[in-house]
N, C-alpha and C positions, 0 to 999 in steps of 0.2 A: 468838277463835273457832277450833276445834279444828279436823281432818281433817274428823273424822266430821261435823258439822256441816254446815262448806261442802260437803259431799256433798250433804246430804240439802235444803241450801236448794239447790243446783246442781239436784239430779235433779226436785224439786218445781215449778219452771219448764221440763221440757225440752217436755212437749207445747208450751208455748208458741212455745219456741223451733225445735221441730224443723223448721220450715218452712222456718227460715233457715238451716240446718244444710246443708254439701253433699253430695251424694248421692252422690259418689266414694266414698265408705267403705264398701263391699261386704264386709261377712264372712262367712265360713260358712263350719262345717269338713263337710269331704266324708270321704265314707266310703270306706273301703277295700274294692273288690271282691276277693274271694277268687280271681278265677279261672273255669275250667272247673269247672263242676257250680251255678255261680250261675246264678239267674232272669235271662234274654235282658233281661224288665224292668226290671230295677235300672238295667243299661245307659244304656237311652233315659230312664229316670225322674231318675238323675242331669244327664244332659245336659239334658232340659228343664226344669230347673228350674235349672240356667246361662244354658238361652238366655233364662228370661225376664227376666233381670235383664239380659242385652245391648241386648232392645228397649226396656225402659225407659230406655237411656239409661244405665247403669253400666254400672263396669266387668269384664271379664273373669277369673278365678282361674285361677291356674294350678295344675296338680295330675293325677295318674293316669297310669299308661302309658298308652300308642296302644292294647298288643292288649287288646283286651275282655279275650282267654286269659290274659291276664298283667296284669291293672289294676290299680294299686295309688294308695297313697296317698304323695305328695311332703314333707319336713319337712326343716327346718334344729332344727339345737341350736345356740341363740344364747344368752348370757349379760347380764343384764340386772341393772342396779344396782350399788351399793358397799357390802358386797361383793357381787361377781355371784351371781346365781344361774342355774340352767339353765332354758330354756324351750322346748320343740318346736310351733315353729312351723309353718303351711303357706305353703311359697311361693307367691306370686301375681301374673303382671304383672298385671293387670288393674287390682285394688283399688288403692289412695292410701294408705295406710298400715300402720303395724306396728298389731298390738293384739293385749294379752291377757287373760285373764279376770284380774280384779282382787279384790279381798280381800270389796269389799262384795258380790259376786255370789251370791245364793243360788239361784238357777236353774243355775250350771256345772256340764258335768258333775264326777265328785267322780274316776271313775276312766279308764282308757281298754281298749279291747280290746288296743290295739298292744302293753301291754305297759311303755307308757313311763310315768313319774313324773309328774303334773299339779302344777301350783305357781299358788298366785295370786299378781299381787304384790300388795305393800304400799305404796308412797312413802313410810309411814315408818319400814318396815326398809332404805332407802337411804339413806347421806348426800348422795348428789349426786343424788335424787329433788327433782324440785318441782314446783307443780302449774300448771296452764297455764289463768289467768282470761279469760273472754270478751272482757275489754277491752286484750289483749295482739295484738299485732299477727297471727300464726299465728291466729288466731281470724278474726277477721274476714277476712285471705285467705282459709281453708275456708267462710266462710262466707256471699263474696261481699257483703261490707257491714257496717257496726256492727250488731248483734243489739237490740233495744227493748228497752228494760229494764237494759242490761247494768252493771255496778258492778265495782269491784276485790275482790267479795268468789263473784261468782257464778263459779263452772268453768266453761271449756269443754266446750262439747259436742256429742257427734255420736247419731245416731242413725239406724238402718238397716231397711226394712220387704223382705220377700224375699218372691218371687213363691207361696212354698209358707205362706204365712202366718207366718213365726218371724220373729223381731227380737231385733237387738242394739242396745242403747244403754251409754252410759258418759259418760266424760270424759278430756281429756287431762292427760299428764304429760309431761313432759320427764326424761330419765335417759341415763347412758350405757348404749350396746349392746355387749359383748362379739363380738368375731365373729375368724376365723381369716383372717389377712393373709398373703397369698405373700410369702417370705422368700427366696428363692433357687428351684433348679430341685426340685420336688413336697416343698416344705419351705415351710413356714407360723410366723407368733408371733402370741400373742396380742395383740389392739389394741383401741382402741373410740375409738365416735363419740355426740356429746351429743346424743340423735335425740326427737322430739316424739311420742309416740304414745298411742295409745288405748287408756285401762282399760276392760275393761266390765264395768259393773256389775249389767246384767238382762240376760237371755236368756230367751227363750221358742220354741214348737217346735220344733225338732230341735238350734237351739242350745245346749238346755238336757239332752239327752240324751247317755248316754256313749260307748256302739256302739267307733266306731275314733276317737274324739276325742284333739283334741291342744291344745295350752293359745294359741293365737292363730293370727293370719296376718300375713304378713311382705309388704307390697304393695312390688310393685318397678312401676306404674303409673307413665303421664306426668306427673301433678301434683306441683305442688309441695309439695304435703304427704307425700310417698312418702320411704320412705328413703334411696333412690338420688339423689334430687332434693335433700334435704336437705345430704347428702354432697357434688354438686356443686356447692350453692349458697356451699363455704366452699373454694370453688376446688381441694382435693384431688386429686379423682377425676371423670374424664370420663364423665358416662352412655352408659355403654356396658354390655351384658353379653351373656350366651350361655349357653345349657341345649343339654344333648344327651342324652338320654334313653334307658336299655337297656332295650332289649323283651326282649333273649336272655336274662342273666345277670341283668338288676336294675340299679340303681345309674344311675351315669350324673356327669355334669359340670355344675355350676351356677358361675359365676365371672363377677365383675365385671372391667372392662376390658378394652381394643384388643385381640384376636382376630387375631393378624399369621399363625398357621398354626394350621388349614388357611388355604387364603386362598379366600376367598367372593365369588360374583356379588352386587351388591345389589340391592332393586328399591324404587323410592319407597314411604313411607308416606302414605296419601291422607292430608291436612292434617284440623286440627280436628273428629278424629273420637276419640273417647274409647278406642277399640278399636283393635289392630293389623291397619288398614284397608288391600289391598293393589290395584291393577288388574289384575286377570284379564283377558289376552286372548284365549287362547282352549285347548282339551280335543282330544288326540288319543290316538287309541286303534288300535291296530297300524298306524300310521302314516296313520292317516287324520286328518284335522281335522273333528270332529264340526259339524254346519252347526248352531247357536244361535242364538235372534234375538239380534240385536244389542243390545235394551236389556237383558242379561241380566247385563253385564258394568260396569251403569253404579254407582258408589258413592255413598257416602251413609248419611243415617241411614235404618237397616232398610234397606238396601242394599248390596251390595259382596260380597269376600272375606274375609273376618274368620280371621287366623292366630292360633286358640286351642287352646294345649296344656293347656286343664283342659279340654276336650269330648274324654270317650273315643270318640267315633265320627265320622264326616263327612258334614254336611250339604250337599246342592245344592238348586238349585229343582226343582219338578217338570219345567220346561222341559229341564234340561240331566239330570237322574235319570233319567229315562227313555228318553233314547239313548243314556245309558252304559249303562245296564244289558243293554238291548237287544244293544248291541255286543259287551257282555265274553259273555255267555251265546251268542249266535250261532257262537263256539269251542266248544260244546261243545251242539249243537241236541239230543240225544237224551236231557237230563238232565230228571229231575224233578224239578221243583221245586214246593217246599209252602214256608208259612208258619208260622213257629213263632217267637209271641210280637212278631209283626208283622218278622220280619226273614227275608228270603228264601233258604232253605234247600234243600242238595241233598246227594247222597251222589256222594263220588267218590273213587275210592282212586288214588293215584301221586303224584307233584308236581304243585303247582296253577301253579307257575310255570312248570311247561313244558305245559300245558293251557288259563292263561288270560293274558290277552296285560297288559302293562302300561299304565300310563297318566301320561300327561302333563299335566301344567297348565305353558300358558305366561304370564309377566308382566311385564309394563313394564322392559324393560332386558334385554330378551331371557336372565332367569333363567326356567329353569323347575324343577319339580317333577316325578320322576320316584316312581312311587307303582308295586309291585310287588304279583303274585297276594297272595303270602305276606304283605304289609300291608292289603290292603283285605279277603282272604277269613281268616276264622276259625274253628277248628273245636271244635266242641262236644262231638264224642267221636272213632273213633277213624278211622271215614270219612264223616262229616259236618262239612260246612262250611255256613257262612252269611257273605253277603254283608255287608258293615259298611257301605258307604252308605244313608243315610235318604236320602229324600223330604221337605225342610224344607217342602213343600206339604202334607205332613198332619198337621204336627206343632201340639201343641194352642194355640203360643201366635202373635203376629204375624211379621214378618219374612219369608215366605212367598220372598221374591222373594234370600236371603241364602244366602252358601255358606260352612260353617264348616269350615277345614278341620282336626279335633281330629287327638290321637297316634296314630289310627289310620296316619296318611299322615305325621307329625312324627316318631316315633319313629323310633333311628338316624340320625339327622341332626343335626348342629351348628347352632344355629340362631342367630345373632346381630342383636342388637335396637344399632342405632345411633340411640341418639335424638343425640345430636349434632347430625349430621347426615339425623335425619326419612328411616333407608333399614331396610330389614330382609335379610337373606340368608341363605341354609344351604345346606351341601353334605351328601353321604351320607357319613355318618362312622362308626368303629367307637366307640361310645359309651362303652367299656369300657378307653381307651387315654387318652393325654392330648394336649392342645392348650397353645399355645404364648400367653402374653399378653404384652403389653409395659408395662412401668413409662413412663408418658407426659414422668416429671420426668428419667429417668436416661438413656432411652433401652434400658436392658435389658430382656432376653426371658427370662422363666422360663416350663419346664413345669408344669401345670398337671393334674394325675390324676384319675379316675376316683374315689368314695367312697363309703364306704356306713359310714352314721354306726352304729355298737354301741349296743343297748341291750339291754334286759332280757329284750325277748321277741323268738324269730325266725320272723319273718312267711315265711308260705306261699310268697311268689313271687319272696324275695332281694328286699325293699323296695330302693326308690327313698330315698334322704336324701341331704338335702344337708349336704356341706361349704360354708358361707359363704366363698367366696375373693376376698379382694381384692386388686388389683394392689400393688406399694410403693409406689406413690402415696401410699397411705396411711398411710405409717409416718410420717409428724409430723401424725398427725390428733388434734386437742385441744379438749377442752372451749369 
């Protein structure tokens, strides 16, 4: 029995089987906002239709500047099969796995606005491609048990329903990932790891559109289907990584491994929550501690602080939104404010940081979050600003009672993920410089730079891309 075949007997079972399929596999490519002179709407329309995959229970994508003014879209060029080929992928902690549009897809899109080259792959233009059956052990982990029906002849498979009505489905493969390994100090070689990920083979709604599209997503999530997890599971490499995002110039730092400078406060990750769930204690605002009730700050599902750099904007409850707002505006009682495209808007000309006061979030381990005028206010022209705090109390999906805190308040900041040890921490960093990581086998410390991946077309706002970096950890990483 041929490829094509075990495809089509594979995909002709998936309704049956998507039920058993896990729900970690979140795709979706997001679009790249242009900027000042885009609809206020795009904004909030992107984020809610992230958040409503958070309430169901998946996971988060990572992707987009903080400022609205400067939004864009995040991608690695990662090399995939023998021989490799190139693929731009969207980074994501949230999702559980790599995936890209695969050969059988007649819904992908065919081009991209970015400018970049789309590629399907094949598994059998690879030699070290092969394909990954239901009855293989990766299977039934994703899948939380043996699947009915299953046989050595049926594929694996995943499938994924999005709160905007579009879906992706496929199957998986196994092949090596090309990616850029720290070699010494801002010096990389090339390497690769034998990683399990997702073809897909249909798309529908916007997954099947081309706009700013890019050929898959790269899930750097807690599970053990992610390719971070995979990597640690052959003892190489410690889950560990860190993003620091440029709002000023673009670009920015994506890199696996121990983060030894800058050196960062941590604070606990709340346990068994699919999301990077943090304890919030408590919101000051020119040096006051704003009074919140008390269950405001309790975690959980559809509950907590959720630290997601794919929300270009930051949500609170209406409980805690409406005394910040109150307070930052009380600096400045004589302005008028109006509504424009539901986001609260004034005119004001001079610096906003020497006119509106800063703000704080405190959390579990006495880290906090300092969030300045200049990040939380945005301007639309040339003396209008609007506020970038939502009101998750009127937003169209559940979670009501959730504070998301996106790049609005992330950007410029180093921000490192220790699953390790289950902590999360960032300090304010110049994002355009480099950080320091450590090889965990040697003991040495290479710098680690700043990048901004070349391609064919150049994006309005000095795009965000990533350089995939890994620590030398990796260099005896093998098949």
């Amino acid at each position: 029995m041929d490829l094509r075949d075990r495809v089509l007997i594979s995909l002709s079972l998936l309704i049956l089987a998507v039920s058993f399929v896990s729900g970690s596999a979140i795709l979706k490519v997001h679009h790249k906002f242009a900027g000042r002179g885009r609809p206020l709407s795009e904004f909030k329309a992107h984020d809610n239709l992230r958040h409503g995959r958070i309430l169901g229970a998946v996971d988060l994508p990572l992707g987009g500047i903080g400022l609205p003014s400067k939004a864009g879209l995040y991608y690695a060029e990662i090399g995939i099969g023998t021989p490799p080929k190139s693929y731009y992928v969207q980074v994501d902690t949230g999702s559980d796995i790599l995936w890209v549009n695969c050969i059988e897809c007649k819904q992908c899109p065919k081009k991209s606005d970015l400018g970049i080259h789309l590629t399907l792959y094949n598994p059998k233009d690879s030699t070290s491609g092969s394909l990954v059956t239901c009855d293989q052990p990766f299977c039934s982990s994703t899948s939380d048990g043996q699947i009915p029906g299953c046989n050595q002849d049926v594929l694996c498979q995943y499938s994924v329903f999005y709160g905007d009505g579009s879906t992706t489905s496929g199957y998986y493969v196994k092949d090596f990932v090309q990616y850029g390994q720290v070699s010494g100090n801002l010096q990389t070689i090339k390497a690769n790891a034998s990683v399990v990920f997702g073809c897909g083979a249909q798309q529908s709604g916007d997954l099947g559109s081309s706009g700013e599209a890019v050929d898959g997503i790269l899930g750097f999530g807690q599970s053990n289907s992610s390719m971070i997890s995979q990597m640690a599971s052959s003892g190489k490499v410690k889950k560990m990584f860190a993003h620091c995002l440029d709002s000023v110039n673009g670009g920015g730092i994506f890199a696996i491994g121990n983060v030894v400078q800058p050196k960062m406060k941590m604070t606990p990750l709340v346990p068994n929550q699919p999301h990077y769930n943090v304890i919030l204690k408590a919101i000051e605002v020119k040096g006051n501690v704003l009074q919140l009730p008390s269950d405001l700050f309790e975690t959980g599902d559809k509950r907590g602080t959720i630290i997601d750099s794919g929300t270009t904007l930051a949500y609170l409850p209406e409980t805690a939104y409406n005394p910040l707002v109150n307070e930052i505006m009380s600096s400045q009682s004589n302005l008028q404010l109006s509504k424009v495209e539901d986001f609260l808007c004034f005119q004001y000309t001079g610096s906003v940081d020497d006119g509106f006061p800063s703000i704080t979030f405190h959390f579990e381990n006495s880290l906090s979050l300092m969030v300045y005028a200049h990040e939380y206010l945005f301007q639309i022209s040339d003396d209008r600003w609007c506020v970038g705090w939502q009101n998750s109390g009127l937003q169209p999906k559940d979670g009501k009672d959730m504070t998301i805190l996106g790049d609005l308040v992330l950007s410029n900041k180093l921000v490192f993920y220790d699953l390790e040890n289950q902590t999360i921490g960032w300090a304010e960093y110049n994002c355009s410089s480099s950080i320091k990581v450590q090889d965990e086998k040697t003991g040495s410390v290479y710098s680690v730079s700043a990048h901004n991946i070349n391609s064919s077309c150049s994006l309005e706002m000095g795009s965000f891309t990533f350089l995939l970096l890994l620590t030398a950890a990796l260099l005896n990483l093998i098949y």
